[in-house]
N, CA, C and O of each residue as an XYZ file, in Angstrom:
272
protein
N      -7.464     11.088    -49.831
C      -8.762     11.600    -49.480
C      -8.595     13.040    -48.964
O      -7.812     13.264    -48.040
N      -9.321     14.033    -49.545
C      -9.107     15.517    -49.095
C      -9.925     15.882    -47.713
O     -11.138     15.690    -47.635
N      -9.030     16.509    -46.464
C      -9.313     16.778    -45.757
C     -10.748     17.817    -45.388
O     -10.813     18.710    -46.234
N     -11.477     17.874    -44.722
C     -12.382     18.667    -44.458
C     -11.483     19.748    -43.680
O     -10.636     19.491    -42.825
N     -11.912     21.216    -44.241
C     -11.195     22.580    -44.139
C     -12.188     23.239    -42.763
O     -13.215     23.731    -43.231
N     -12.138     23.353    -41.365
C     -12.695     23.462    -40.228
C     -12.149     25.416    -40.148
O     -12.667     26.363    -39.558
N     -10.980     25.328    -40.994
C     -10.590     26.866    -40.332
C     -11.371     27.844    -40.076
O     -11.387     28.537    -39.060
N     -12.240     27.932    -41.294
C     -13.351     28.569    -41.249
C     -14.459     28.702    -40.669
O     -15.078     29.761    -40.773
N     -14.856     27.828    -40.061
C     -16.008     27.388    -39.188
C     -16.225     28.511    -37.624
O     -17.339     28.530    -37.100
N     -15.541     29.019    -37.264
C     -15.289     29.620    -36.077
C     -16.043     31.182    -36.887
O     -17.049     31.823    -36.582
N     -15.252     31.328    -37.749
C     -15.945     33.114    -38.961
C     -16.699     32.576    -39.480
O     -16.561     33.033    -40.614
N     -17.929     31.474    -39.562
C     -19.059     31.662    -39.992
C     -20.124     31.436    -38.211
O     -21.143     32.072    -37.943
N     -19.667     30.711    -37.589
C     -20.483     30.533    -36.567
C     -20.854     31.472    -35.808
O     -22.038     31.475    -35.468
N     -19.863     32.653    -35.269
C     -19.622     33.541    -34.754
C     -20.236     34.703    -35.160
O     -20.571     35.469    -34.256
N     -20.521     35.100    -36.569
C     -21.600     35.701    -36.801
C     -23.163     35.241    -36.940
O     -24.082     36.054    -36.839
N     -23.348     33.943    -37.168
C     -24.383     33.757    -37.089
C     -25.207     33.409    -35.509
O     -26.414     33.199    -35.395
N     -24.146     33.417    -34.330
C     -25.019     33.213    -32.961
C     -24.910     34.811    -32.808
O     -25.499     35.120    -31.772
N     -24.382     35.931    -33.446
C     -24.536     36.949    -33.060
C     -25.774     37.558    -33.958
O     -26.153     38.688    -33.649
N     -26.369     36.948    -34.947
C     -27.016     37.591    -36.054
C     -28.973     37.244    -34.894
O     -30.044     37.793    -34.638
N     -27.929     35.557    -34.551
C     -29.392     34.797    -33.967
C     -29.676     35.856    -32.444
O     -30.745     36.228    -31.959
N     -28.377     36.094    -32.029
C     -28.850     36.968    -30.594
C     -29.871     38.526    -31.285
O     -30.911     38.789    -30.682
N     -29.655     39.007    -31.940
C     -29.852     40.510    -32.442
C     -31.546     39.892    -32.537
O     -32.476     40.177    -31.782
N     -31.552     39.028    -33.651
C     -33.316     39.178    -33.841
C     -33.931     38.820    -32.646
O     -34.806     39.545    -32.174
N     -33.521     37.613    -32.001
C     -34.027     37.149    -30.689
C     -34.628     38.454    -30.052
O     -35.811     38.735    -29.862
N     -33.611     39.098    -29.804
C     -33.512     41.086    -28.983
C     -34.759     41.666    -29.781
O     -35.918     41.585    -29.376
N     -34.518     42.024    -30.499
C     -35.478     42.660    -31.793
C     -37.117     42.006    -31.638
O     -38.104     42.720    -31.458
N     -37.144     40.742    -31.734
C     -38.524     40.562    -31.410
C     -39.277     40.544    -29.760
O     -40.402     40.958    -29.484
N     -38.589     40.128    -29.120
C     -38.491     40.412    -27.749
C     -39.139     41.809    -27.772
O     -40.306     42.002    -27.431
N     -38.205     42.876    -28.248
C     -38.569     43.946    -27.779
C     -40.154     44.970    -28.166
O     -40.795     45.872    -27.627
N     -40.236     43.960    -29.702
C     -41.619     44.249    -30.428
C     -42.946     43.655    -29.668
O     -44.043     44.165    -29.897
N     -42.838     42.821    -28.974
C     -43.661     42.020    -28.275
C     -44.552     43.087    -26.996
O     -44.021     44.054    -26.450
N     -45.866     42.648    -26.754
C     -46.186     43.319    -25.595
C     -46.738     42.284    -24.297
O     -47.706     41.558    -24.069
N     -45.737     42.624    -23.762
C     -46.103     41.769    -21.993
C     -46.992     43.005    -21.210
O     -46.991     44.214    -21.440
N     -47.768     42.192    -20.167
C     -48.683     42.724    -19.198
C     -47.597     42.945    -18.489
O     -46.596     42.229    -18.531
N     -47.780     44.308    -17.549
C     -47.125     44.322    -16.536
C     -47.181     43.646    -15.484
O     -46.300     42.891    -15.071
N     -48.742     43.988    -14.733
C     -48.543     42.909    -13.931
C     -50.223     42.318    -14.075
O     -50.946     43.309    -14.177
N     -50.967     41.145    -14.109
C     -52.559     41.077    -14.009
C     -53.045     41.979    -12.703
O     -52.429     42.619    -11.851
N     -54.361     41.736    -12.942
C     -54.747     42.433    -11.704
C     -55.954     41.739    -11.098
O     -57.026     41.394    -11.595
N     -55.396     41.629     -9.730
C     -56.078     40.020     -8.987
C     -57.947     40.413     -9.220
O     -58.546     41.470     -9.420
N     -58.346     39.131     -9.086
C     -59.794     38.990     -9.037
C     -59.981     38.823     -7.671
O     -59.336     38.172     -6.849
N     -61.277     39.732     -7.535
C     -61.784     38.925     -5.973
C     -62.128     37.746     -5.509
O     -63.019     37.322     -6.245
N     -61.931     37.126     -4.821
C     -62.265     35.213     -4.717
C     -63.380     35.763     -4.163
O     -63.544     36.802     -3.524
N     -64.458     34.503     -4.672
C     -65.861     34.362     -3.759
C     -65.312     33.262     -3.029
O     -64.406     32.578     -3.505
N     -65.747     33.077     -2.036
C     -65.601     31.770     -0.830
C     -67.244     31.207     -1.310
O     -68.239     31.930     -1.357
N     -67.205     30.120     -1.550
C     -68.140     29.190     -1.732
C     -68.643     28.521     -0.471
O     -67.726     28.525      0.350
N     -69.637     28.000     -0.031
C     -69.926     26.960      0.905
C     -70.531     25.798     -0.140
O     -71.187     25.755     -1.180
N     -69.928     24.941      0.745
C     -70.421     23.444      0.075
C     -71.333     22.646      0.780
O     -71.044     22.925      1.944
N     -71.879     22.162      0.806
C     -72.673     21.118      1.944
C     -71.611     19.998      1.872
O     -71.109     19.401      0.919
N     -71.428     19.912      3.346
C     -70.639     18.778      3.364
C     -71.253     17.592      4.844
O     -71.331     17.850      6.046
N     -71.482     16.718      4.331
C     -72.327     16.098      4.930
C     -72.266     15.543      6.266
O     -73.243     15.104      6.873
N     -70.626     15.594      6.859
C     -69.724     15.554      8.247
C     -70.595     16.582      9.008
O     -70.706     16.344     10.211
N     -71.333     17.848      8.470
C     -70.633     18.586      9.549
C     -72.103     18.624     10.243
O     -71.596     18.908     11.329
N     -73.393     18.583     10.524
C     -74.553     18.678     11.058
C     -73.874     17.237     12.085
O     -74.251     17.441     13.239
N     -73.092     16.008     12.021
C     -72.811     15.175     13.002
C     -71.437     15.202     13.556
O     -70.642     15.872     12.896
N     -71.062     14.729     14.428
C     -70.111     14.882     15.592
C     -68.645     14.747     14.790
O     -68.308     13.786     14.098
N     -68.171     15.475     14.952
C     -66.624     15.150     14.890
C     -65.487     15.583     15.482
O     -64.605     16.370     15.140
N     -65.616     15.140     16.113
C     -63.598     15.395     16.726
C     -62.388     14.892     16.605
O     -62.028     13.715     16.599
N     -61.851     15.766     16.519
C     -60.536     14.885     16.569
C     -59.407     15.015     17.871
O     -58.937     16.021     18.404
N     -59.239     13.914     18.077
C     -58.397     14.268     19.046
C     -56.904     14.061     18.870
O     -56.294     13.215     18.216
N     -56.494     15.034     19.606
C     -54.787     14.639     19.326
C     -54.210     13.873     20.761
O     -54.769     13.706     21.845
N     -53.179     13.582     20.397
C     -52.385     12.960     21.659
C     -52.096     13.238     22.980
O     -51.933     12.305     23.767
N     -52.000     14.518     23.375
C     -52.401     14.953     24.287
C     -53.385     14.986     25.030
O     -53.309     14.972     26.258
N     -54.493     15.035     24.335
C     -55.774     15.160     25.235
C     -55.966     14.101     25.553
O     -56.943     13.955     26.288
N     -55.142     12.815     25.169
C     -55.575     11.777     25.933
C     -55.213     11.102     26.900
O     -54.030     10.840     27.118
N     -56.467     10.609     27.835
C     -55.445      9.914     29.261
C     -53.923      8.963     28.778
O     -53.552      8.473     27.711
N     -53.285      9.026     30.277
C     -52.012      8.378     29.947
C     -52.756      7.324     30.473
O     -53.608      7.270     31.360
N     -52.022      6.123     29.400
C     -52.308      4.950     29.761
C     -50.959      3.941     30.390
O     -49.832      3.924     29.895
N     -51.284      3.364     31.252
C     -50.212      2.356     32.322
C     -50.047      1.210     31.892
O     -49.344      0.413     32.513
């Protein structure tokens, strides 16, 4: 059974990840990116939220008596 010949494999691969780096580069460089956007002003919205015309507090741990 005749061996598969590998010698070669290294001189074809070797130009072709260098052929694949070059265009990669090449289109890359044809391409046009934004530099940078340029922010929008936020509106702040109000929502009705239906909590807030009634009581709410919260309390944290502190504010509360120590208990015995």
């Amino acid at each position: 059974m005749p061996q598969l010949n590998t010698a070669v494999w290294p001189t074809m691969i070797t130009p072709m990840l260098l052929t694949l780096f070059l265009v990669t580069q090449l289109k890359m460089l044809n391409s046009n990116y934004h530099l940078r956007p340029s922010p929008k002003p936020m509106k702040m919205k109000n929502y009705n939220k239906p909590w807030e015309p009634k009581w709410t507090k919260i309390y944290s741990l502190h504010s509360l008596p120590l208990q015995s």
